[in-house]
N, CA and C atoms as an extended XYZ file, in Angstrom:
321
Properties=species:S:1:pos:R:3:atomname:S:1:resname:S:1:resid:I:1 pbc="F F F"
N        79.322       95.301      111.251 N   UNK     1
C        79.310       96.689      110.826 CA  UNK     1
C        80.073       96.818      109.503 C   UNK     1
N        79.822       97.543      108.640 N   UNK     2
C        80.092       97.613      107.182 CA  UNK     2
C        80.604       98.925      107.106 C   UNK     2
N        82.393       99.223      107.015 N   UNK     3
C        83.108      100.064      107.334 CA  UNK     3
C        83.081      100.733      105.802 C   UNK     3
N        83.182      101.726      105.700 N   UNK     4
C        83.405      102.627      104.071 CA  UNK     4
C        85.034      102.958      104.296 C   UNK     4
N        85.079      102.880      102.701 N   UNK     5
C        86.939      103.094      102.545 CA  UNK     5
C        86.580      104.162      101.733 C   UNK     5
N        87.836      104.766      101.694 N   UNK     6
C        88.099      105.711      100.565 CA  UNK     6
C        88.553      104.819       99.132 C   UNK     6
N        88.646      103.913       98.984 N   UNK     7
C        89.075      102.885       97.820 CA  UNK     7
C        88.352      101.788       97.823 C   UNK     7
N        87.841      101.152       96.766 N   UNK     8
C        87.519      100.015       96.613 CA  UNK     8
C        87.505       99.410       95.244 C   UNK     8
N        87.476       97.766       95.546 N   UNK     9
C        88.039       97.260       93.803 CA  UNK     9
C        87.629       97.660       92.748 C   UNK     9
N        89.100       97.537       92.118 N   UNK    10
C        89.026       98.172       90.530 CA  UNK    10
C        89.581       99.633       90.431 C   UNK    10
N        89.841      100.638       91.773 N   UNK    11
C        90.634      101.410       91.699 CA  UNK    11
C        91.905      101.336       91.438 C   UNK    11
N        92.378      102.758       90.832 N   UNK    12
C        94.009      102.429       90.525 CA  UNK    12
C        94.410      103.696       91.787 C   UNK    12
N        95.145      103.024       92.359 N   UNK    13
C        95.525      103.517       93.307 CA  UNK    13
C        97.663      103.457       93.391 C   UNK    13
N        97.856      104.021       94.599 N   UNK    14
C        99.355      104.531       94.341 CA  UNK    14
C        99.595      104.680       95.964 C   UNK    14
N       100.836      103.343       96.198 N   UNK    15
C       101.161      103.051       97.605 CA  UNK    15
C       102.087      104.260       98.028 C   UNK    15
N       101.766      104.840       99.113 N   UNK    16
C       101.881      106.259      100.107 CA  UNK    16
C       103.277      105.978      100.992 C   UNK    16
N       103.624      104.920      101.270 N   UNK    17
C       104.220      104.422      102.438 CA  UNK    17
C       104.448      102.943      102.865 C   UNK    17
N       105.617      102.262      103.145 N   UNK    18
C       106.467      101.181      103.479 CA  UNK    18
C       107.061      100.739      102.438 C   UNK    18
N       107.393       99.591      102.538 N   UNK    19
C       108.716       99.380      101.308 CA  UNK    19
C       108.118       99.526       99.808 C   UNK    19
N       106.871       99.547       99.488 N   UNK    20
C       106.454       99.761       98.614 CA  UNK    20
C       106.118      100.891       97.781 C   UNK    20
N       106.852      102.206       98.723 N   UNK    21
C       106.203      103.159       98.377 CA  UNK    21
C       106.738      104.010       97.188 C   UNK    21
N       105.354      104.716       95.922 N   UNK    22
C       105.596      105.062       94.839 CA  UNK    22
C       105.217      103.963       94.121 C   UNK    22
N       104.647      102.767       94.093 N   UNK    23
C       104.413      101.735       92.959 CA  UNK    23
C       102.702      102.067       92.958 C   UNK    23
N       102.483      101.771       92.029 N   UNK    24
C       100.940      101.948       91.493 CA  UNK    24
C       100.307      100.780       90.856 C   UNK    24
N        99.192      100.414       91.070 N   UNK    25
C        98.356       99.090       90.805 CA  UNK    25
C        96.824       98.954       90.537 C   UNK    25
N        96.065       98.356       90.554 N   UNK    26
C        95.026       97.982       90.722 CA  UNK    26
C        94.169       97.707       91.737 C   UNK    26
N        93.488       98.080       92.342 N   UNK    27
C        93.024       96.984       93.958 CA  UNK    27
C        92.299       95.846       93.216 C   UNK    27
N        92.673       94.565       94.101 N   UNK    28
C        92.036       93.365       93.248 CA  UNK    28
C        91.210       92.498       94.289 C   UNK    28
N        91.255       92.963       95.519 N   UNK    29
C        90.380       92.704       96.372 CA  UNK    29
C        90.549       93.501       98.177 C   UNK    29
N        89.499       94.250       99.004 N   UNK    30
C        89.257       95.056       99.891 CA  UNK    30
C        88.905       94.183      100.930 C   UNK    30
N        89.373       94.292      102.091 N   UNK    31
C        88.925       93.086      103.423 CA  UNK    31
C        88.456       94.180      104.375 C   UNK    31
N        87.552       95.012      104.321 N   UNK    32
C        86.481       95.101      105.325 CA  UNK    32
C        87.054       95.571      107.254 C   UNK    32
N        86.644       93.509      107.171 N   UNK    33
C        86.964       93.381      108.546 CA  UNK    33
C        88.906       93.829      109.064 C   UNK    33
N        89.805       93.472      108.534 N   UNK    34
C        91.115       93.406      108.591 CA  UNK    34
C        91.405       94.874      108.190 C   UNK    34
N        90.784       95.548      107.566 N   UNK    35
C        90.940       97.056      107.125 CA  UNK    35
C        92.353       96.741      105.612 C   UNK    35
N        92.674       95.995      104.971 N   UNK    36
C        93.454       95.379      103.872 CA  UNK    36
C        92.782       95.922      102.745 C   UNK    36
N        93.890       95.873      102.007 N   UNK    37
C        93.461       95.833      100.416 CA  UNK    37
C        94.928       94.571       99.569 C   UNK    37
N        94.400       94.091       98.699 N   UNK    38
C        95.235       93.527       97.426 CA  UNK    38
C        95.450       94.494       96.259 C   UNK    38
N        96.672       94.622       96.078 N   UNK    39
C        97.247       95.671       94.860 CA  UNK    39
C        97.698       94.633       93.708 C   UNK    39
N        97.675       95.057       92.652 N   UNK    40
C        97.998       94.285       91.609 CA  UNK    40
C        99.661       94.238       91.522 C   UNK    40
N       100.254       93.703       91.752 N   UNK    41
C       101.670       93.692       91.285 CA  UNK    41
C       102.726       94.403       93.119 C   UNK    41
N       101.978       94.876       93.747 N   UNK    42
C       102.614       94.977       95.069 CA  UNK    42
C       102.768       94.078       96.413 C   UNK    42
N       103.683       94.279       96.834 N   UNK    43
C       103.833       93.595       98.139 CA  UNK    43
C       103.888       91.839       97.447 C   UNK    43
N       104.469       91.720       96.938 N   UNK    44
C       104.463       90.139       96.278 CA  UNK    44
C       105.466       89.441       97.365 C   UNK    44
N       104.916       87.980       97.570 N   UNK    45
C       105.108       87.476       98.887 CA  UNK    45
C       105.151       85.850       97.603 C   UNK    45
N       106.302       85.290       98.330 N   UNK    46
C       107.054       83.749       97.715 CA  UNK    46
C       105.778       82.712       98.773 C   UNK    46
N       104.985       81.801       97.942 N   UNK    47
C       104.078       80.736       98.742 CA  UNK    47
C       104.253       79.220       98.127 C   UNK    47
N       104.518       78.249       98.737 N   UNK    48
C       104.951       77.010       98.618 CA  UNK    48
C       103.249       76.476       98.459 C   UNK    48
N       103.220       75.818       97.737 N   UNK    49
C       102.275       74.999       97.069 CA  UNK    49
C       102.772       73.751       97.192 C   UNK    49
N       101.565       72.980       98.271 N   UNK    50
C       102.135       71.701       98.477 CA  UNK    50
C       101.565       70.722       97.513 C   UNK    50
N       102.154       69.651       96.712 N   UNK    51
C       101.842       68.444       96.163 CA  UNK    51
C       100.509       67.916       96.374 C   UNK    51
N        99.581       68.150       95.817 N   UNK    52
C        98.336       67.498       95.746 CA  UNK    52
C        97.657       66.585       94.222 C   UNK    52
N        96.618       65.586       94.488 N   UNK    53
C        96.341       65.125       93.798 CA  UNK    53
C        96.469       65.638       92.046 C   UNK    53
N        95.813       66.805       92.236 N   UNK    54
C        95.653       67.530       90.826 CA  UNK    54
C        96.579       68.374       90.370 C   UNK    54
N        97.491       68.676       91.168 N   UNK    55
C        98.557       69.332       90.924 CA  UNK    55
C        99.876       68.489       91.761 C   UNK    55
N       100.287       67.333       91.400 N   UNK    56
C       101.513       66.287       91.712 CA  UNK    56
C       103.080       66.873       91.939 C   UNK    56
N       103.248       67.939       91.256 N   UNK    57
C       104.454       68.212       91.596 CA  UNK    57
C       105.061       69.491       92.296 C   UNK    57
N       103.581       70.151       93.060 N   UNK    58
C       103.498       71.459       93.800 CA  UNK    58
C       104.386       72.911       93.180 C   UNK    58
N       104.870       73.349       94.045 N   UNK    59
C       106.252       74.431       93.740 CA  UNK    59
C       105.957       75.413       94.585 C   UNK    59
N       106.653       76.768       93.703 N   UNK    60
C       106.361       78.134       94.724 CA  UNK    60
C       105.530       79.082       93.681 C   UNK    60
N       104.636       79.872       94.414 N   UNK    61
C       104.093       80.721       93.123 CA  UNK    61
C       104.429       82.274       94.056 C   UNK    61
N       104.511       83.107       93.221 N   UNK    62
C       104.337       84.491       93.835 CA  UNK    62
C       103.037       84.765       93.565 C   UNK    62
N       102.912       85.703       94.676 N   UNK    63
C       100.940       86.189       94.934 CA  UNK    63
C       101.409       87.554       95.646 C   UNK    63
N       100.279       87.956       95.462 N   UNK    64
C       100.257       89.805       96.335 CA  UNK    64
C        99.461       89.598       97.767 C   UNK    64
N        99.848       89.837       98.626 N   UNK    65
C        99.895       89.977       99.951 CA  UNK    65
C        98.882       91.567      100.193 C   UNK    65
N        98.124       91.588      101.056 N   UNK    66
C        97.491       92.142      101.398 CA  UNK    66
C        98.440       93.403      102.193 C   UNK    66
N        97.344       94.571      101.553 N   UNK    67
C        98.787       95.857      102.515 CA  UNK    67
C        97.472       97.079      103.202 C   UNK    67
N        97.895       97.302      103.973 N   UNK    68
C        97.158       98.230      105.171 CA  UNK    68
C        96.054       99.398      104.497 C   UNK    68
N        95.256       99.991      104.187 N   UNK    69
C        94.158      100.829      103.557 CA  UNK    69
C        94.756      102.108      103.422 C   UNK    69
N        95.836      102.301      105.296 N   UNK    70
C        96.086      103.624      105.246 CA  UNK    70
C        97.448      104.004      104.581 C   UNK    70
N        97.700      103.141      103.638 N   UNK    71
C        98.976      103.291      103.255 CA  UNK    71
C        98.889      103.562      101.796 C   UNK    71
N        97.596      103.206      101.092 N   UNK    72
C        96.987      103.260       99.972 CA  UNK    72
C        96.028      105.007       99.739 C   UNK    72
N        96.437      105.419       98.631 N   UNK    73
C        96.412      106.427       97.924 CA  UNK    73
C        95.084      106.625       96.848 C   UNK    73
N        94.252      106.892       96.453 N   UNK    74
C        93.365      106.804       95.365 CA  UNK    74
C        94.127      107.545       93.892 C   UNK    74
N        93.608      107.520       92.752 N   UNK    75
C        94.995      107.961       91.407 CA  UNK    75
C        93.036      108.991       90.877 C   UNK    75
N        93.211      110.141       90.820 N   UNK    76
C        92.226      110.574       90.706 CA  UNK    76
C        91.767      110.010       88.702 C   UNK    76
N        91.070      109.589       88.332 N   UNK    77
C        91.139      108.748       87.030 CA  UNK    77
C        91.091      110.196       86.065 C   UNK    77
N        90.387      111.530       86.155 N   UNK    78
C        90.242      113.133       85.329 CA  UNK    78
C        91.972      112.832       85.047 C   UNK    78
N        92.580      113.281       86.299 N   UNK    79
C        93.860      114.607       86.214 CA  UNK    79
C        95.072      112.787       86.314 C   UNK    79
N        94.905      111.625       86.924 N   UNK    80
C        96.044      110.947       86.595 CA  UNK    80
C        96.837      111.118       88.534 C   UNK    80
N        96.620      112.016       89.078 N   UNK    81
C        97.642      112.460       90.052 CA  UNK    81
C        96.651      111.726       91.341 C   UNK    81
N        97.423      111.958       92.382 N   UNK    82
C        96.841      111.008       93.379 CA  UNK    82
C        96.190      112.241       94.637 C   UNK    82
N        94.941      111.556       95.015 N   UNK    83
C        93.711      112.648       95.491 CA  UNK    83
C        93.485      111.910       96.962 C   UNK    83
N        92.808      112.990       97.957 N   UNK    84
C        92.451      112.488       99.073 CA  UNK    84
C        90.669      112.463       98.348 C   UNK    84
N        90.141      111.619       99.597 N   UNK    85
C        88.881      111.224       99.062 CA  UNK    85
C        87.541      111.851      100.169 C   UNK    85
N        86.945      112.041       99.512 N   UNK    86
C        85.642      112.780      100.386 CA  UNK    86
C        84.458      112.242      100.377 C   UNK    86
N        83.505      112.445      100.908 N   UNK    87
C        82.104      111.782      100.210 CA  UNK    87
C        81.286      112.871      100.532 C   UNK    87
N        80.266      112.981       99.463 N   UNK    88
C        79.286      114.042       99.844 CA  UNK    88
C        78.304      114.286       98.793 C   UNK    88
N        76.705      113.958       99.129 N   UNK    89
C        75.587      113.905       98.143 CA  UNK    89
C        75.385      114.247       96.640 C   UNK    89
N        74.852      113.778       95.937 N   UNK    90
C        75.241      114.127       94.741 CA  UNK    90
C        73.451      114.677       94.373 C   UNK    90
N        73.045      115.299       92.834 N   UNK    91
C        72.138      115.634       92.976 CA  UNK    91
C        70.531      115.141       93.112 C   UNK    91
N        71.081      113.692       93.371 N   UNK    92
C        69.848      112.872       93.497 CA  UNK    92
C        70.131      112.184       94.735 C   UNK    92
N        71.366      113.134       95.709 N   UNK    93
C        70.259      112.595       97.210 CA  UNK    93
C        71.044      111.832       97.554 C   UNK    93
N        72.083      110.599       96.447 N   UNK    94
C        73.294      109.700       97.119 CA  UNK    94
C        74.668      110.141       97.225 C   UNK    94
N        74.729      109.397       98.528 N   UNK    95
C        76.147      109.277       99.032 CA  UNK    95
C        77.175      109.192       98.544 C   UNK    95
N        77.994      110.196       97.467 N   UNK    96
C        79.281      109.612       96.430 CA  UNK    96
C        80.519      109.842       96.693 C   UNK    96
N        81.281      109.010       96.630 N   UNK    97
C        83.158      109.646       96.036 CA  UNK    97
C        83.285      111.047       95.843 C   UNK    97
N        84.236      111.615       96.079 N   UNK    98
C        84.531      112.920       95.224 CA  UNK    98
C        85.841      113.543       95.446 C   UNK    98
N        86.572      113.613       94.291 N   UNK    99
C        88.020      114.316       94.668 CA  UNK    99
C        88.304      115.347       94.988 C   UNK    99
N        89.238      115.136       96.185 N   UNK   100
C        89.060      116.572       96.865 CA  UNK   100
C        89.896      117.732       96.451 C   UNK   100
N        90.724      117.234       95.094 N   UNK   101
C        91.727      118.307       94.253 CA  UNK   101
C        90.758      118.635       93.518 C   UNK   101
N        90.259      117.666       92.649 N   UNK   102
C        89.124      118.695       91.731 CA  UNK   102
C        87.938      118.831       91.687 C   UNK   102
N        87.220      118.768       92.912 N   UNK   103
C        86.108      118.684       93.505 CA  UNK   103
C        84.876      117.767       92.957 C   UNK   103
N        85.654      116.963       91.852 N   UNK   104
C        84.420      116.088       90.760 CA  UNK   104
C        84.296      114.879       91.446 C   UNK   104
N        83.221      114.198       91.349 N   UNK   105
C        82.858      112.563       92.194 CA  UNK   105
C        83.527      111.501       91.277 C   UNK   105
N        83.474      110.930       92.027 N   UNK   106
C        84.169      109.729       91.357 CA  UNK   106
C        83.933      108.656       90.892 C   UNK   106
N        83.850      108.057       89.629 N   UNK   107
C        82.386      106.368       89.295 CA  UNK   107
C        81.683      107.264       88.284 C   UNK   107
């Protein structure tokens, strides 16, 4: 089953809630099944990279960690400020985005 979000990549969006909250980013990838998103620059999580052939001397890299959908905000792209999200036909019949502060679709 193919769940609809109120966000998906390439939005700039603005974290609502947990230790992250008030930072603003990018989504850089949406997981569907897990209900997740990747933010650009949030929730950054320390990962050990083990020693392999092509890379001999491993280390640690920081990466962004996946954070919950409902904790994520949409940044309405018109007004800049952060919008709840709606969907509702547009004049040719499809299914669109639309902000529910300034009633304009979104894309």
């Amino acid at each position: 089953m193919n769940k609809k979000f109120h966000i998906k990549k390439g939005d700039k969006v603005t974290i609502i809630s947990g230790n992250h909250k008030g930072a603003e980013g990018v989504v850089l990838t949406v997981d569907r099944e897990k209900e997740r998103a990747t933010v650009e620059g949030v929730n950054m999580v320390t990962k050990h990279i083990k020693p392999t052939a092509e890379k001999p001397e491993g280390g640690v890299k920081k990466m962004e960690a996946p954070i919950h959908v409902s904790n994520i905000m949409l940044i309405d792209p018109e007004t800049g400020e952060s919008t709840r999200v709606g969907r509702k036909q547009d004049e040719n019949g499809k299914l669109k985005r639309y902000s529910k502060n300034t009633g304009k679709f979104i894309d």
